[in-house]
C-alpha positions as a Markdown table, in Angstrom:
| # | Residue | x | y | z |
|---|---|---|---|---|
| 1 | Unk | 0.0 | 0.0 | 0.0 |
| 2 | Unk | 1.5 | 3.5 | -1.0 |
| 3 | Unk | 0.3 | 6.1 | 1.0 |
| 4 | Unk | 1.0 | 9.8 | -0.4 |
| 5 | Unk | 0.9 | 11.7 | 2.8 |
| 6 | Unk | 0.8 | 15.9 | 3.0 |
| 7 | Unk | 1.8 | 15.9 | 6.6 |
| 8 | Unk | 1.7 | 14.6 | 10.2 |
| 9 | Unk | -0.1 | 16.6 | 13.1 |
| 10 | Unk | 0.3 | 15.6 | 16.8 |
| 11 | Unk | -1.8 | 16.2 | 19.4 |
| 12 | Unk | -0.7 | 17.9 | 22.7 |
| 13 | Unk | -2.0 | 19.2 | 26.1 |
| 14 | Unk | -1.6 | 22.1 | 28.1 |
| 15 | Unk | -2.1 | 22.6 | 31.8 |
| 16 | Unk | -3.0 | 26.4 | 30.9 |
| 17 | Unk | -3.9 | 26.5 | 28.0 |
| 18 | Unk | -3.9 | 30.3 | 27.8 |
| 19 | Unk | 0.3 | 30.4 | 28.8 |
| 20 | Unk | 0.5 | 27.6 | 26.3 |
| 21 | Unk | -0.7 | 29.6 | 23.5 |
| 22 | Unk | 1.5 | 32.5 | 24.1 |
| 23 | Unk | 4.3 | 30.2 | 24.6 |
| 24 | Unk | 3.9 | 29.1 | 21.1 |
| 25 | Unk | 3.1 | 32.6 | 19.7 |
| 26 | Unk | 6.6 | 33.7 | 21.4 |
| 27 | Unk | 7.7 | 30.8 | 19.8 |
| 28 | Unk | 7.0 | 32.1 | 16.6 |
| 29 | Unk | 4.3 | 29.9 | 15.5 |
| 30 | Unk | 1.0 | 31.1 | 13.6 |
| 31 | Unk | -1.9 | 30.3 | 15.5 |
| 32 | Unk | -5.3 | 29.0 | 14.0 |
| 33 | Unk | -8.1 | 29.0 | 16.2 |
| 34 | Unk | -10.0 | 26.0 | 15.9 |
| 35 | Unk | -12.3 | 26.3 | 19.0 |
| 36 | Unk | -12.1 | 27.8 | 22.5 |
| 37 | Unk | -10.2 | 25.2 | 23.6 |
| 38 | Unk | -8.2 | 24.4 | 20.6 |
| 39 | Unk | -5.3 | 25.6 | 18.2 |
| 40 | Unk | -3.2 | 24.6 | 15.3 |
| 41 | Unk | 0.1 | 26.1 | 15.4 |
| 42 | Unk | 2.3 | 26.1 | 12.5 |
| 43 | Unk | 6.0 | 25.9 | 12.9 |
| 44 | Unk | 7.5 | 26.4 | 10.0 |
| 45 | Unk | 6.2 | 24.1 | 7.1 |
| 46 | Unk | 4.9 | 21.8 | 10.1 |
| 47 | Unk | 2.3 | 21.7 | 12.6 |
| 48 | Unk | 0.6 | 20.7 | 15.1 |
| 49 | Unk | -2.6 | 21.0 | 17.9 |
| 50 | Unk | -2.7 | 22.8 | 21.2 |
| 51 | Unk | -5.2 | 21.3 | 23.3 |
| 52 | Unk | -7.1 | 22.6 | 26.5 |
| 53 | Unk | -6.3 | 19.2 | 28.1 |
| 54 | Unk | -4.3 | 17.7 | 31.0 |
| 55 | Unk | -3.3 | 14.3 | 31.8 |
| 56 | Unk | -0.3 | 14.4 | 33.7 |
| 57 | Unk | 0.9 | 11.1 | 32.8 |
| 58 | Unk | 0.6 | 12.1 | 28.9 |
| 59 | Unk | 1.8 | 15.8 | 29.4 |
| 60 | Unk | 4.8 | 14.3 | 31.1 |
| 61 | Unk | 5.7 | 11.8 | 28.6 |
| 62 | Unk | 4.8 | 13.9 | 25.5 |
| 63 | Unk | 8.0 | 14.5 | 23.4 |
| 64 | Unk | 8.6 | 15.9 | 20.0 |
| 65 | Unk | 11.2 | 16.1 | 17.4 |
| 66 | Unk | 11.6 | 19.1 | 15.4 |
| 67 | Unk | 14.4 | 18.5 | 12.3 |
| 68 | Unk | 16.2 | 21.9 | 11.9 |
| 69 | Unk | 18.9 | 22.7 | 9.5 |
| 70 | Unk | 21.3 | 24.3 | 12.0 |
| 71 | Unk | 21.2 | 23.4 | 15.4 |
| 72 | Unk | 23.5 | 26.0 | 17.1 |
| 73 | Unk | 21.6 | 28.8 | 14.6 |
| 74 | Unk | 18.8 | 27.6 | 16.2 |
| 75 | Unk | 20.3 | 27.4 | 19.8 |
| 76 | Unk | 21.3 | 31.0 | 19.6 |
| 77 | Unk | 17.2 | 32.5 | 17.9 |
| 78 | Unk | 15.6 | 30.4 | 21.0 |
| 79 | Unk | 18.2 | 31.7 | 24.1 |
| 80 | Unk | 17.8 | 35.2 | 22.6 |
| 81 | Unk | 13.9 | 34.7 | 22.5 |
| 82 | Unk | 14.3 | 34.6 | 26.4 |
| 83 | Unk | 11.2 | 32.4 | 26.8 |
| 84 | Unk | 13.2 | 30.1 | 29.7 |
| 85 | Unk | 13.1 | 33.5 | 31.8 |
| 86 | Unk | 10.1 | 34.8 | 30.4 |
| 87 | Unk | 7.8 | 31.9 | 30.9 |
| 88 | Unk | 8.5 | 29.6 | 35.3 |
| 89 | Unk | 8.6 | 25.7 | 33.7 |
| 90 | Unk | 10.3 | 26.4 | 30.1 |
| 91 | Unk | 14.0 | 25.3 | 30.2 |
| 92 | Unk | 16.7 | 25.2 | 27.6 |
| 93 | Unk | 19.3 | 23.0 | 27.4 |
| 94 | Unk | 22.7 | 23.4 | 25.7 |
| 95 | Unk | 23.6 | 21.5 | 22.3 |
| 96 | Unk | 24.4 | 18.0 | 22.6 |
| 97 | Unk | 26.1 | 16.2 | 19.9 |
| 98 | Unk | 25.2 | 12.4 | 19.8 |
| 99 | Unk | 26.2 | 9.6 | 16.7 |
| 100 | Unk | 23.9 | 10.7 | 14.5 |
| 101 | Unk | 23.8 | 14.5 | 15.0 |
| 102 | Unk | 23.3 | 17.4 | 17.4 |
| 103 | Unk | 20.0 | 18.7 | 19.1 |
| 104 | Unk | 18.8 | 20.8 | 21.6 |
| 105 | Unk | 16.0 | 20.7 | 24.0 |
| 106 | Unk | 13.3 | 22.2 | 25.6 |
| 107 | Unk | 10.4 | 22.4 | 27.7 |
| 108 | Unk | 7.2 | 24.5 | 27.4 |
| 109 | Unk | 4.9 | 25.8 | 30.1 |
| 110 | Unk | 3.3 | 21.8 | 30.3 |
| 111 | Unk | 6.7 | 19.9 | 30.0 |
| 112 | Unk | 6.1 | 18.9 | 26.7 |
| 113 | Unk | 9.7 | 18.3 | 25.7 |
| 114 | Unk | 10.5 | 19.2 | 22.5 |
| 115 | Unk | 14.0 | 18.2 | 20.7 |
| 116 | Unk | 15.6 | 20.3 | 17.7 |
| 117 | Unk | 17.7 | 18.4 | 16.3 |
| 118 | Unk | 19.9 | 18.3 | 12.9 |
| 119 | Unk | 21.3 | 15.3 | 11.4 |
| 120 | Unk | 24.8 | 14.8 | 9.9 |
C-alpha cells in the first residue's frame, strides 16, 4: 500500500492552556483558532494542535522532534527569545552532539519536551 501523505499533526495538552498559547506565539508559531479550547500552530512548514487538556501522565511523557537545519543557529534565535526566563517551567538546554547529529532541547509551560535536532 502506497500512501502519499501531505503531513503529520500531533496532538498535545496544556495545563494552561492560555500560557501555552503564548508560549507558542513567542515561539513564533502562527496560530489558527480552531475552537475555544483548541489551536493549530504552524511551525514552519509543520504543525501541530494545542489542546485545553491535561493528563499528567501524557503531558509528562509527551516528546517531539523538530528537524532543523542548523542546530547552534537555532540554539542562539531560541536563548535570545528569552522564553526560559520569560515563561516559570520552560527550560533550555545546551547542544548535545550524539552519533547521528546534534539537538537541543526544551520544555514548554506543560513539560512537553521538544527536541531540535539536525542530522549529519
Amino acid at each position: 500500500m502506497i500512501h502519499k501523505s501531505k503531513s503529520i499533526r500531533s496532538f498535545i495538552g496544556a495545563k494552561d492552556f492560555k500560557t501555552s498559547r503564548q508560549f507558542y506565539l513567542d515561539l513564533g508559531c502562527i496560530e489558527t483558532p480552531i475552537s475555544n479550547n483548541m489551536s493549530y500552530f504552524m511551525i514552519g512548514d509543520h504543525g501541530f494542535y494545542l489542546q485545553d487538556a491535561y493528563v499528567k501522565d501524557w503531558v509528562d511523557n509527551t516528546m517531539i522532534f523538530l528537524e532543523v537545519d542548523d542546530v547552534e543557529r537555532y540554539h542562539k534565535e531560541l536563548s535570545a527569545l528569552g522564553l526560559h526566563d520569560k515563561y516559570k517551567l520552560v527550560r533550555l538546554s545546551g547542544i548535545h552532539n550524539n552519533d547521528w547529529g546534534r539537538e537541543i532541547f526544551m520544555h514548554d509551560p506543560s513539560g512537553i519536551l521538544w527536541h531540535f535536532g539536525e542530522f549529519t
